[in-house]
KOLSELO-412802 format. One line per field, with one value per residue (C-alpha): residue number from 1; residue in one letter; y, z, x. Coordinates in steps of 0.02 Angstrom, whole numbers, always signed. Example, Ala and Ser with C-alpha at 12.3 -4.5 7.8 and 13.67 -1.06 7.14 Angstrom:
resi [1_2];
resn [a_s];
y [-225_-53];
z [+390_+357];
x [+615_+684];
This chain:
resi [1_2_3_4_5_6_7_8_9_10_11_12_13_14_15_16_17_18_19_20_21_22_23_24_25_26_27_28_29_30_31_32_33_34_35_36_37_38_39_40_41_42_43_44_45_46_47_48_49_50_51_52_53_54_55_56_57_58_59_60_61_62_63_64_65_66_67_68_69_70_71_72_73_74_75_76_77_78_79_80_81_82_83_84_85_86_87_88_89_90_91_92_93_94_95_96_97_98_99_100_101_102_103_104_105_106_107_108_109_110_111_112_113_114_115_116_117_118_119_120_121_122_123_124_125_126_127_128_129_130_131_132_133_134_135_136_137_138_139_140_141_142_143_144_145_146_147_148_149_150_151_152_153_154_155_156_157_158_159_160_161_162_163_164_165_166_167_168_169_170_171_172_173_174_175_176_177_178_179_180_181_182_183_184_185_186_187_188_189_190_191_192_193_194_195_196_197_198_199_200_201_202_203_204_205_206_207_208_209_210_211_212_213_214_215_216_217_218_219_220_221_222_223_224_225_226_227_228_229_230_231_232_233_234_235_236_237_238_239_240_241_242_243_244_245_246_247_248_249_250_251_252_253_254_255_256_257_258_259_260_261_262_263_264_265_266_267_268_269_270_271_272_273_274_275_276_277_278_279_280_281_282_283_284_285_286_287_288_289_290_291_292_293_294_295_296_297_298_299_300_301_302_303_304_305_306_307_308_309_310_311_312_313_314_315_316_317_318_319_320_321_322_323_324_325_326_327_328_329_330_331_332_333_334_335_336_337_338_339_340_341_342_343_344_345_346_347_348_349_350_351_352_353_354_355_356_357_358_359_360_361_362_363_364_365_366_367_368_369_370_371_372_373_374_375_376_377_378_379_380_381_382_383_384_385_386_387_388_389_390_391_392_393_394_395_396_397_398_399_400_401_402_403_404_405_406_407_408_409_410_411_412_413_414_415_416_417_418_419_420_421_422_423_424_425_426_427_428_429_430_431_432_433_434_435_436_437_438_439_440_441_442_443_444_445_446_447_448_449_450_451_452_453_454_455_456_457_458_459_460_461_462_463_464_465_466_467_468_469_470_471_472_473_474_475_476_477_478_479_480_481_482_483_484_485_486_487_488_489_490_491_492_493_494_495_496_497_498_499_500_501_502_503_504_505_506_507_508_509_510_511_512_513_514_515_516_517_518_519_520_521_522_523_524_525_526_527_528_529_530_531_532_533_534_535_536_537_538_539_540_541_542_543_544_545_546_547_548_549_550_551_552_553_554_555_556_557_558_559_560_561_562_563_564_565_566_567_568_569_570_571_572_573_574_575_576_577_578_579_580_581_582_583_584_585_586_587_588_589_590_591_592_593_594_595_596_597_598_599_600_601_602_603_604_605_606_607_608_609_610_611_612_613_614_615_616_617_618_619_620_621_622_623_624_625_626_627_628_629];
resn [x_x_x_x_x_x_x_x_x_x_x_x_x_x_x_x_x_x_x_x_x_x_x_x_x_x_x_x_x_x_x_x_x_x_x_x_x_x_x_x_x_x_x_x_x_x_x_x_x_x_x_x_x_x_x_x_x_x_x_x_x_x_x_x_x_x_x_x_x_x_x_x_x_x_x_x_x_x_x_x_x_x_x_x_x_x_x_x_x_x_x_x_x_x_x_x_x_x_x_x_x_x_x_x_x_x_x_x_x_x_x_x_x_x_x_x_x_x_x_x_x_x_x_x_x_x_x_x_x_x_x_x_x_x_x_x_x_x_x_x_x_x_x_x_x_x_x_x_x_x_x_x_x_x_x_x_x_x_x_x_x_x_x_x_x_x_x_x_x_x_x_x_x_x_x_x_x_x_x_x_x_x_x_x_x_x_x_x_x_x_x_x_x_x_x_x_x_x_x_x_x_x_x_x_x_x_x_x_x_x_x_x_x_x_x_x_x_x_x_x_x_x_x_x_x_x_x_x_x_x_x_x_x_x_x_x_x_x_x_x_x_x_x_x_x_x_x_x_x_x_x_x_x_x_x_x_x_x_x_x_x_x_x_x_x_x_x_x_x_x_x_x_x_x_x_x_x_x_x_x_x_x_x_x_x_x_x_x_x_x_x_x_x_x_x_x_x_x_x_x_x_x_x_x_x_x_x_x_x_x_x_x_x_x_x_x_x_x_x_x_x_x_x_x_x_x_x_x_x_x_x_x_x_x_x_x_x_x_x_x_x_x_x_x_x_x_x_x_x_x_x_x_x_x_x_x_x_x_x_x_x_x_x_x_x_x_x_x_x_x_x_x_x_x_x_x_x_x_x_x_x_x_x_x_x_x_x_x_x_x_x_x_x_x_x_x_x_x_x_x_x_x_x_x_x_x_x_x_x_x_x_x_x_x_x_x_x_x_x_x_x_x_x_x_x_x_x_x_x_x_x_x_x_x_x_x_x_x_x_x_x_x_x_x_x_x_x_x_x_x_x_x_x_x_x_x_x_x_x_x_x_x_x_x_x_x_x_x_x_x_x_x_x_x_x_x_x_x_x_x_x_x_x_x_x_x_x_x_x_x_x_x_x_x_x_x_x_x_x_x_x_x_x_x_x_x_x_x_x_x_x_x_x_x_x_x_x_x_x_x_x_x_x_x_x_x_x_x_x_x_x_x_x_x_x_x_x_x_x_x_x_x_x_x_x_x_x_x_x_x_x_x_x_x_x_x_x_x_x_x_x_x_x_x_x_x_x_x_x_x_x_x_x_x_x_x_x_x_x_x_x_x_x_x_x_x_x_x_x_x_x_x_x_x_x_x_x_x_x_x_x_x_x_x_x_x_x_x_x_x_x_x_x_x_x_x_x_x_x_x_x_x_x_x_x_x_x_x_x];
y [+1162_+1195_+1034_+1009_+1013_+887_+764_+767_+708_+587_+507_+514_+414_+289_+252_+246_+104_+24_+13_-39_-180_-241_-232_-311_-473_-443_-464_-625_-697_-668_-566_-737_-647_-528_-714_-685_-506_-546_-685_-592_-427_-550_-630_-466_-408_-591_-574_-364_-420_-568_-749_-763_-921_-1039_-1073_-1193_-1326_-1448_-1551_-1633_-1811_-1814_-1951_-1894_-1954_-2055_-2120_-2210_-2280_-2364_-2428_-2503_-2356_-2245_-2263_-2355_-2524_-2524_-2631_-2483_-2369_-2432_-2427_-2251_-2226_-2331_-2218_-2074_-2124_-2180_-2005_-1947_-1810_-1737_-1790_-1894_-1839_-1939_-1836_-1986_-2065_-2244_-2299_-2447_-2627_-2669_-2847_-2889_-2894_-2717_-2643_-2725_-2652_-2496_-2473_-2525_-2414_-2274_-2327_-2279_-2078_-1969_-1988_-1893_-1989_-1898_-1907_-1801_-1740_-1777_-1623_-1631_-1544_-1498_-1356_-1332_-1314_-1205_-1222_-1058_-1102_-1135_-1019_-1048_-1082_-1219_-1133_-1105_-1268_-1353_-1485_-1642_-1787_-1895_-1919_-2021_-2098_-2203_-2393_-2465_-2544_-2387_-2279_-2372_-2309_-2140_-1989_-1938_-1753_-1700_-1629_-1544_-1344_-1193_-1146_-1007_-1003_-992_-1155_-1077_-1118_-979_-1044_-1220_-1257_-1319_-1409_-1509_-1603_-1700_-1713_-1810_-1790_-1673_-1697_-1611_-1535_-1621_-1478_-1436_-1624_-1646_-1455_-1514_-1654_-1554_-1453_-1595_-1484_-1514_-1383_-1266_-1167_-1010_-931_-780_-927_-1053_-1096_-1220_-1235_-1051_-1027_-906_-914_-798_-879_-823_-859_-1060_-1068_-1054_-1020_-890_-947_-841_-944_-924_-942_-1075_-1270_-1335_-1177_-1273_-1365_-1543_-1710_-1857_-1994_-2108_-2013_-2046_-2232_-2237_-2150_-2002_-1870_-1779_-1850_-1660_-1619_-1750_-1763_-1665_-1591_-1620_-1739_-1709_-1861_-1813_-1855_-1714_-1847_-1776_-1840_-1869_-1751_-1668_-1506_-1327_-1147_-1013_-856_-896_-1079_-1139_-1348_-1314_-1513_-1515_-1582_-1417_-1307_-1425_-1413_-1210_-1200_-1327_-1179_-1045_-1145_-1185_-1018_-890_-802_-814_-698_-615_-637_-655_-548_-397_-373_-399_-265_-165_-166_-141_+24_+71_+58_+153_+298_+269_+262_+428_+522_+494_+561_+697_+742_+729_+817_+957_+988_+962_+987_+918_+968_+825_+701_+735_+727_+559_+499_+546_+448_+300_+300_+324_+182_+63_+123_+74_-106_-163_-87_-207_-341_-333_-349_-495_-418_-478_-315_-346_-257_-302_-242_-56_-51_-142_-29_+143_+100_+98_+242_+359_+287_+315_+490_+545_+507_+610_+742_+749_+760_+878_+995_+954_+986_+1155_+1199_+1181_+1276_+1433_+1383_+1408_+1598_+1656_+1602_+1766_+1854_+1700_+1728_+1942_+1966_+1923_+1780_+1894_+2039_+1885_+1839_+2016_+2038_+1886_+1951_+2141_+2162_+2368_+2355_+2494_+2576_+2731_+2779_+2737_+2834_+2723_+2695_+2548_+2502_+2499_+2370_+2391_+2250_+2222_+2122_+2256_+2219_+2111_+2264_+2212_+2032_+1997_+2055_+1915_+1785_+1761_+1759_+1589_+1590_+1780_+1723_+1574_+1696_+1816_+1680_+1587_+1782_+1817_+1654_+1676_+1835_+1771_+1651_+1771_+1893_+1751_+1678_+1851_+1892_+2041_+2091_+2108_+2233_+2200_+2134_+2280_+2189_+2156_+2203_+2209_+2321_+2254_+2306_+2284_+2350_+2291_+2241_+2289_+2378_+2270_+2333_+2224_+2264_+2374_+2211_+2106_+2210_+2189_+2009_+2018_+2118_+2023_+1844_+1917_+1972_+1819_+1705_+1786_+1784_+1607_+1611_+1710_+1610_+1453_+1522_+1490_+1607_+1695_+1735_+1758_+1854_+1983_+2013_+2075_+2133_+2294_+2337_+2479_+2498_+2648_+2647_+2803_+2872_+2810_+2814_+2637_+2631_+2540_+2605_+2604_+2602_+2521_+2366_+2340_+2380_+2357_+2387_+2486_+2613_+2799_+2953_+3028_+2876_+2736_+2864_+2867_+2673_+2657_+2786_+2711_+2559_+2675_+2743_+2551_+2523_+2661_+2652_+2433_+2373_+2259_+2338_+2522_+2572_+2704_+2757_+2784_+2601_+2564_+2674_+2574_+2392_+2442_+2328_+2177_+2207_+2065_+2200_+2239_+2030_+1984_+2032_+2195_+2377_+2529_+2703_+2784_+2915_+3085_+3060_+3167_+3078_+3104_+3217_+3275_+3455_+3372_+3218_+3083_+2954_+2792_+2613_+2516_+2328_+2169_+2006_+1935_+1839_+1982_+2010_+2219_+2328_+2435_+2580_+2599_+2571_+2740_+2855];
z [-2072_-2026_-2078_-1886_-1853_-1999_-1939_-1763_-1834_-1944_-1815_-1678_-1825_-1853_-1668_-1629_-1765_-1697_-1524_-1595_-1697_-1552_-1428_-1529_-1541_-1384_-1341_-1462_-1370_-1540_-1457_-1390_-1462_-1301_-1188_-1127_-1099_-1000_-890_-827_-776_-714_-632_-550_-497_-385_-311_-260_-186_-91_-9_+25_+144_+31_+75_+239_+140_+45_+67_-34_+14_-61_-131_-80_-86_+87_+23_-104_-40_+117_-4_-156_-257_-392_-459_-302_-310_-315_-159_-74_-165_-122_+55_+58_-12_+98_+251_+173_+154_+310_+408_+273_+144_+60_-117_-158_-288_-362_-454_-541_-723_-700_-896_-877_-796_-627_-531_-532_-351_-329_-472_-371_-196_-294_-379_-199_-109_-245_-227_-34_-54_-192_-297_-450_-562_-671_-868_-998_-1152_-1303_-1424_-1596_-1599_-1430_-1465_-1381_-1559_-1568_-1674_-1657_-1837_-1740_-1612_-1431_-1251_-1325_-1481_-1432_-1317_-1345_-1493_-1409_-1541_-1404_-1215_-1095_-995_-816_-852_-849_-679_-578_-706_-644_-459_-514_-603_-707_-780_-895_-769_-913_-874_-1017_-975_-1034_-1153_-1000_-933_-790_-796_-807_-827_-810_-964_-894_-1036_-1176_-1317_-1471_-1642_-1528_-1365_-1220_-1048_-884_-806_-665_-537_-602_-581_-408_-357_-441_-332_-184_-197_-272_-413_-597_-666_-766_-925_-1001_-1127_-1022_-838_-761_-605_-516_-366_-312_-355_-520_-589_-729_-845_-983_-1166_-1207_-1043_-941_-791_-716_-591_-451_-347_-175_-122_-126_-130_+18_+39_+10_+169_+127_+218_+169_+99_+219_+380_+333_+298_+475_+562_+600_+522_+625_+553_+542_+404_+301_+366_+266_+148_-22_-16_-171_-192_-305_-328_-263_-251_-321_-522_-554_-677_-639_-589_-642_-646_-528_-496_-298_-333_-475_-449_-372_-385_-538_-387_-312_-460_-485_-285_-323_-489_-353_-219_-351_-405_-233_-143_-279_-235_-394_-543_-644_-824_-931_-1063_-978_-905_-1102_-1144_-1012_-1080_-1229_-1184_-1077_-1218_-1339_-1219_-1160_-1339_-1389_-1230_-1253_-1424_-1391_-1239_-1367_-1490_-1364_-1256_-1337_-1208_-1014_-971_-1091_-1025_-841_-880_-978_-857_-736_-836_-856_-652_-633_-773_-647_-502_-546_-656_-492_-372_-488_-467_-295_-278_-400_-552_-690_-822_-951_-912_-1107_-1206_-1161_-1165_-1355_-1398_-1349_-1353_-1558_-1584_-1444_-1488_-1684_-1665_-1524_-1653_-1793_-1679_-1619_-1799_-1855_-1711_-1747_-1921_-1871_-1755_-1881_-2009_-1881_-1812_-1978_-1987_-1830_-1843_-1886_-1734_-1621_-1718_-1694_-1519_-1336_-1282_-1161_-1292_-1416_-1278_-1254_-1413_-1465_-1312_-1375_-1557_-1529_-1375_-1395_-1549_-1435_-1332_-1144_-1024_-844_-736_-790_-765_-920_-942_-1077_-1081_-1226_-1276_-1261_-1382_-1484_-1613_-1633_-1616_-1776_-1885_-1848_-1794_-1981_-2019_-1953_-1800_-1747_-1792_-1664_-1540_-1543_-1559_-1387_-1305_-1361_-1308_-1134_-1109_-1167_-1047_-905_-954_-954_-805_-724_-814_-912_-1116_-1233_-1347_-1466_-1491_-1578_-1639_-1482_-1370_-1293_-1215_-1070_-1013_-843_-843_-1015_-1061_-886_-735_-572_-384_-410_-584_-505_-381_-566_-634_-505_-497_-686_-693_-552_-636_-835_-756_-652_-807_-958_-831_-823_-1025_-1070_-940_-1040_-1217_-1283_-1199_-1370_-1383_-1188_-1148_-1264_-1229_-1081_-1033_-979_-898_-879_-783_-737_-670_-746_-841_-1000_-1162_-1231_-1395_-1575_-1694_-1898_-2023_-2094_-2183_-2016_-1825_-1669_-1481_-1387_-1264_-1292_-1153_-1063_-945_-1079_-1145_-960_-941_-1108_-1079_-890_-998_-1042_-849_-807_-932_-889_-698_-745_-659_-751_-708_-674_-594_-541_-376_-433_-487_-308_-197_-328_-273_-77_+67_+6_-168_-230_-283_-81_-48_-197_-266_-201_-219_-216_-212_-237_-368_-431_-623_-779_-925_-1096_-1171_-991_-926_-745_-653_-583_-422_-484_-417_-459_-457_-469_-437_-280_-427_-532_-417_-447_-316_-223_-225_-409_-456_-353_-434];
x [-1293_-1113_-978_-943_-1131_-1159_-1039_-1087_-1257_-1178_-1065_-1251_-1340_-1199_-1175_-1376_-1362_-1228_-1310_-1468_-1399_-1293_-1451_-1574_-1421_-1403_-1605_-1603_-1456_-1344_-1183_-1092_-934_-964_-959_-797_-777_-974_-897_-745_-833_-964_-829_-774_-926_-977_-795_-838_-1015_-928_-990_-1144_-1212_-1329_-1493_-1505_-1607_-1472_-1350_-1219_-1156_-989_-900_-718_-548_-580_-745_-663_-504_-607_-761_-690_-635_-717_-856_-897_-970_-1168_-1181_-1086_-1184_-1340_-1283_-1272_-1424_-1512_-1415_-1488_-1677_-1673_-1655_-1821_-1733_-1859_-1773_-1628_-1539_-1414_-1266_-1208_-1242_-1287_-1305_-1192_-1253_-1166_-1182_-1364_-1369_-1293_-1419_-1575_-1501_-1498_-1659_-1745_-1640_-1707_-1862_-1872_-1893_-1921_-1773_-1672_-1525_-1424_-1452_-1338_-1344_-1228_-1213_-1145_-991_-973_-1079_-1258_-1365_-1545_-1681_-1769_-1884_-2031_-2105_-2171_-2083_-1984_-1924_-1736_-1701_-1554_-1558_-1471_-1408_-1463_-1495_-1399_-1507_-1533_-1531_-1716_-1691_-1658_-1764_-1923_-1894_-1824_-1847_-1709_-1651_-1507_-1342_-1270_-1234_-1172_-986_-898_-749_-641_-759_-852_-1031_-1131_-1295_-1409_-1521_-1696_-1745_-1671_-1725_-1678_-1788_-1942_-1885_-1896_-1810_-1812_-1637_-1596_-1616_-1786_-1834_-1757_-1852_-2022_-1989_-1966_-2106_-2241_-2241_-2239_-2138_-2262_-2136_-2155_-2105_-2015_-1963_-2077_-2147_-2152_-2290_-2296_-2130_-2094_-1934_-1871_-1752_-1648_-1654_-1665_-1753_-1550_-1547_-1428_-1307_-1250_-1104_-1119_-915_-788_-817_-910_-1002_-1169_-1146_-1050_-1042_-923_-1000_-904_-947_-1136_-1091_-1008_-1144_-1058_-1166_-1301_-1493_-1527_-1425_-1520_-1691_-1796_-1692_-1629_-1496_-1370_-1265_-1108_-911_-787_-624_-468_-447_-671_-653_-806_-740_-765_-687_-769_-731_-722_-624_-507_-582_-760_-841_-998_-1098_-1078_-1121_-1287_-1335_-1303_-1461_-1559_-1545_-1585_-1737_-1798_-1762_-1766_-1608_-1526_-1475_-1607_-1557_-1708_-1778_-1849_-1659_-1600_-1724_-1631_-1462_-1529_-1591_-1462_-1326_-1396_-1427_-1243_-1170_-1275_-1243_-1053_-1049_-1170_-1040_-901_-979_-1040_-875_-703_-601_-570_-729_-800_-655_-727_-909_-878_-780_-934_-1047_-947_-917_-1135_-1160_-1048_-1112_-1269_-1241_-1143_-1322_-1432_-1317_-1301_-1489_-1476_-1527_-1385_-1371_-1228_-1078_-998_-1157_-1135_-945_-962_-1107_-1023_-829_-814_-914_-841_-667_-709_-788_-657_-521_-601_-628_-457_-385_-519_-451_-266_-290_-386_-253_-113_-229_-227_-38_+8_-85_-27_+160_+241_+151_+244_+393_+406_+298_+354_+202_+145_+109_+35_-83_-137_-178_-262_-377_-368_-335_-330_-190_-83_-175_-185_-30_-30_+69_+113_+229_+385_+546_+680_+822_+936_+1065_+1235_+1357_+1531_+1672_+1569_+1611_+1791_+1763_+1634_+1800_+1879_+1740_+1672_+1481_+1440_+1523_+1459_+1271_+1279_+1368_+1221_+1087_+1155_+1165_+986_+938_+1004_+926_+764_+743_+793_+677_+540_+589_+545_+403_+466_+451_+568_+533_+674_+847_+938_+1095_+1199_+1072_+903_+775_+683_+510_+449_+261_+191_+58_-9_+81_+92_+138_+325_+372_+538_+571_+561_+669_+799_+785_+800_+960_+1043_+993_+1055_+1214_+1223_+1217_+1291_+1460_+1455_+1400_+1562_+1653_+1634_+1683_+1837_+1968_+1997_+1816_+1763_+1925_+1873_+1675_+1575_+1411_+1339_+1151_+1076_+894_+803_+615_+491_+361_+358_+235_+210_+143_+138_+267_+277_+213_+38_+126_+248_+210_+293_+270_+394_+421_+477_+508_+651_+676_+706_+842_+893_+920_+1001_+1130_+1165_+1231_+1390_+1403_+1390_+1551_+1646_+1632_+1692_+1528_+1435_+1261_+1222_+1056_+955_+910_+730_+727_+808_+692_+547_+605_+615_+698_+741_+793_+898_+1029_+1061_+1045_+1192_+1334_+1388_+1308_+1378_+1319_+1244_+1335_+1287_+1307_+1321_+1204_+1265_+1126_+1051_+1096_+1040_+1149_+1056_+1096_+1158_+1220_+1346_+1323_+1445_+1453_+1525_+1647_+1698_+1826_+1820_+1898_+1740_+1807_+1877_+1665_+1643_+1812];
């Protein structure tokens, strides 16, 4: 087994653990480090599906701001209270359910009123749990439905006198760390005790049900409800305050409410004034009233329409992150490149798509489990991969630096693709550019070492990027100069138009170059080009220790000697008319500067003359005709 092959399977076992370890927590309700990551993308996700009207079967009475300045304040007297629940049972709700903790003794005649008034309809008070700590604590040593419930230090219950006209049940709810509720325990108990939540008493009372639990929900009349673990039940908020329709409390006093938003429904009775206290964080309101949040688990219990969060879904996201984790890494591991990025990314986008389709349809999959399940290891294995390549690159960087150092990229590429390019001669069609620095000769006597090696390294610099620009090779810089191949490593229909361009472009620049020397350098240097376009033979050249690519033939004799007709003639580039007749109409030599020609010429070492053109720069400020004497 190769070392990348090994660690690939390394890095699949480690993550596979990972996910498992995580989704087993997660199954046992162990991952509450994941809460608040859970209740924002929760958050998110109720805000993308949007309101949603409640179920048309409650009510809330609320006990507002104008409730209590017109009947004695808050908590409101009991007389006043039992007024209103008189008004209530009067118009036959189906339950009463009273949103309030009544633990402390009123006036004895308000407490009678009260428990009679209770004692009308089918009726619900309010009991809470006190929890050591602040913190919710689960006994999970024993097994059965019951093994998780919250462990109360003690209950808070109805005083006698309304508790023996009224069923009671425990209001309190499981918030977040950012203190949204996010779900409403069923059941509670302390070391001998077990109570009822307060919307599963008020529903049981609704239906004529006893609530029936089991281990995995409970059911109550025909009703099945899944729950989550510790028997919680998922809450799924339905907008803003007052979605569940609302009445004021004072409107009902005064007769102004309609008898058909109270008979036969469940009447929630609850405190919403500004500074109760009993206000929580949702992701549709910043103060939503506790009385709404408890009318929102009755609905869920009654109609069904809540969030599915129970074990089977746990299972779920179990599943689903360990095949996320491993099919990132395997992706990773298979593809190192964009490729991988994309397909990733494509995965991620699916794994959304289809958390946010189950949650639209009410089925509540964890959107923190898979990201804390794959993140680490992809992050983890990414990074090792990424400095197992860097480390790999800068192992063959290293090897390959001399050919980047001594070949043109174009002829590096080539023969990284085709190690044998150029082995055998190849005789084609090209054009030749010879280019040099004139009196640089004279000047190196007097420049000094230094001062001559930066000259030539900003001139061979210049004319590098030209000939790149262009898309030509350099063959070699020969001291002062350069030879320029337009047709290497493979011949193209514009190589003679390149060329052009080329010359035009080095002339172009090196003028402004010498033009910002110092006068005692610039005054004393020029340039002179010489291109020709031909058959040539292009070939390697050495020896077996040391090779090079260049180009031999008639024609690249041609274009170096047309550097001297260039210089004697005072034109800064001399070319051929084959080169000319090559590039066609159009030729950036007709379109700048000015051309002239063409010229029957004598070349040194040629028994025949050739046509040439002369070429300047609209700048150089040379007379026409002394480029034709």
């Amino acid at each position: 087994m190769t070392g990348r092959k090994l660690q690939t399977l390394v890095a699949l076992v480690l993550a596979f653990a990972w996910a498992i370890a995580l989704g087993f927590g997660h199954l046992n309700g162990d991952t509450r480090f994941l809460d608040r990551t859970e209740g924002a993308l929760t958050d998110l996700r109720l805000l993308v599906r949007g309101e949603r009207p409640a179920p048309d079967l409650l009510t809330i009475v609320a006990i507002d701001d104008d409730t209590a300045a017109k009947k004695g304040g808050y908590p409101l007297p009991r007389t006043e209270l039992a007024r209103l629940v008189e008004e209530v049972a009067r118009f036959e709700p189906r339950v009463i359910a009273l949103d309030l903790l009544l633990v402390d003794r009123g006036d004895d005649a308000g407490d009678a009123a009260l428990a009679r008034a209770l004692g009308r309809r089918p009726s619900v008070i309010a009991a809470a749990a006190v929890f050591p700590d602040a913190i919710q604590s689960v006994d999970a040593s024993a097994g059965g439905a019951m093994s998780r419930l919250p462990r109360a230090e003690k209950f808070l219950l109805p005083l006698r006198t309304f508790a023996d006209h009224a069923a009671s049940g425990v209001v309190n709810l499981n918030t977040d760390a950012s203190g949204t509720p996010r779900g409403a325990p069923m059941l509670f108990r302390t070391g001998d005790k077990v109570e009822l939540s307060f919307p599963l008493r008020v529903a049981g009372l609704a239906e004529a049900a006893e609530p029936v639990i089991r281990r995995d929900g409970l059911s109550i009349g025909k009703q099945r409800i899944s729950t989550d673990i510790d028997h919680v039940l998922p809450l799924g908020f339905y907008g803003p305050r007052s979605t569940i329709r609302t009445v004021s409390a004072v409107s009902l006093l005064n007769g102004e409410v309609p008898p058909a938003l109270v008979q036969d429904r469940i009447v929630v009775i609850g405190a919403t004034l500004t500074g109760g206290g009993d206000t929580f964080s949702t992701p549709f309101d910043r103060i939503t009233p506790g009385v709404e949040i408890v009318a929102t688990a009755i609905a869920h219990l009654m109609s069904g329409d809540g969030l599915r969060r129970d074990r089977s879904t746990r299972a779920v996201d179990a599943a689903l992150a360990v095949s996320l984790t491993v099919a990132l890494v395997v992706l990773l591991a298979w593809q190192r490149s964009a490729i991988a990025l994309l397909l990733i990314a494509a995965v991620l986008l699916m794994a959304a798509a289809a958390n946010y389709a189950a949650f639209s349809r009410g089925i509540w999959l964890s959107g923190a489990l898979p990201v804390a399940a794959a993140g680490p290891p992809v992050i983890l294995f990414g990074a090792m991969q990424l400095w197992l390549n860097r480390r790999q690159a800068q192992y063959f960087r290293r090897k390959s630096n001399l050919l980047q150092q001594f070949q043109a990229p174009a002829v590096r590429t080539w023969l990284t693709r085709d190690p044998d390019f150029l082995l055998v001669p190849v005789h084609r069609d090209a054009a030749v550019v010879f280019i040099d620095l004139s009196g640089f000769t004279a000047i190196s006597e007097t420049l000094g070492l230094d001062a001559t090696q930066r000259l030539l390294t900003d001139f061979h610099t210049l004319i590098d990027r030209v000939v790149e620009d262009h898309g030509g090779l350099i063959t070699g810089f020969m001291g002062d100069g350069a030879m320029i191949l337009f047709g290497l490593p493979e011949s193209r229909p514009d190589d003679a138009r390149n060329a052009a361009r080329c010359c035009v472009d080095l002339c172009d620049r090196n003028e402004k170059w010498i033009a910002s020397l110092p006068p005692a350098i610039g005054s004393r240097i020029g340039i002179k080009v010489g291109a020709h376009y031909g058959p040539i033979v292009a070939s390697r050249l050495g020896g077996d220790s040391h090779q090079h690519i260049t180009a031999t033939g008639d024609n690249v004799n041609v274009a170096s000697r047309l550097m001297e007709v260039a210089a004697k003639h005072g034109a800064a580039l001399a070319v051929s008319d084959d080169l000319l007749r090559q590039d066609g109409s159009g030729s950036a030599l007709r379109e700048s500067g000015v051309l002239t020609g063409p010229k029957e010429t004598r070349i040194r070492g040629r028994s025949r003359a050739i046509s040439v053109w002369f070429w300047r720069s609209d700048s150089s400020g040379q007379d026409e005709s002394a480029l034709l004497r």
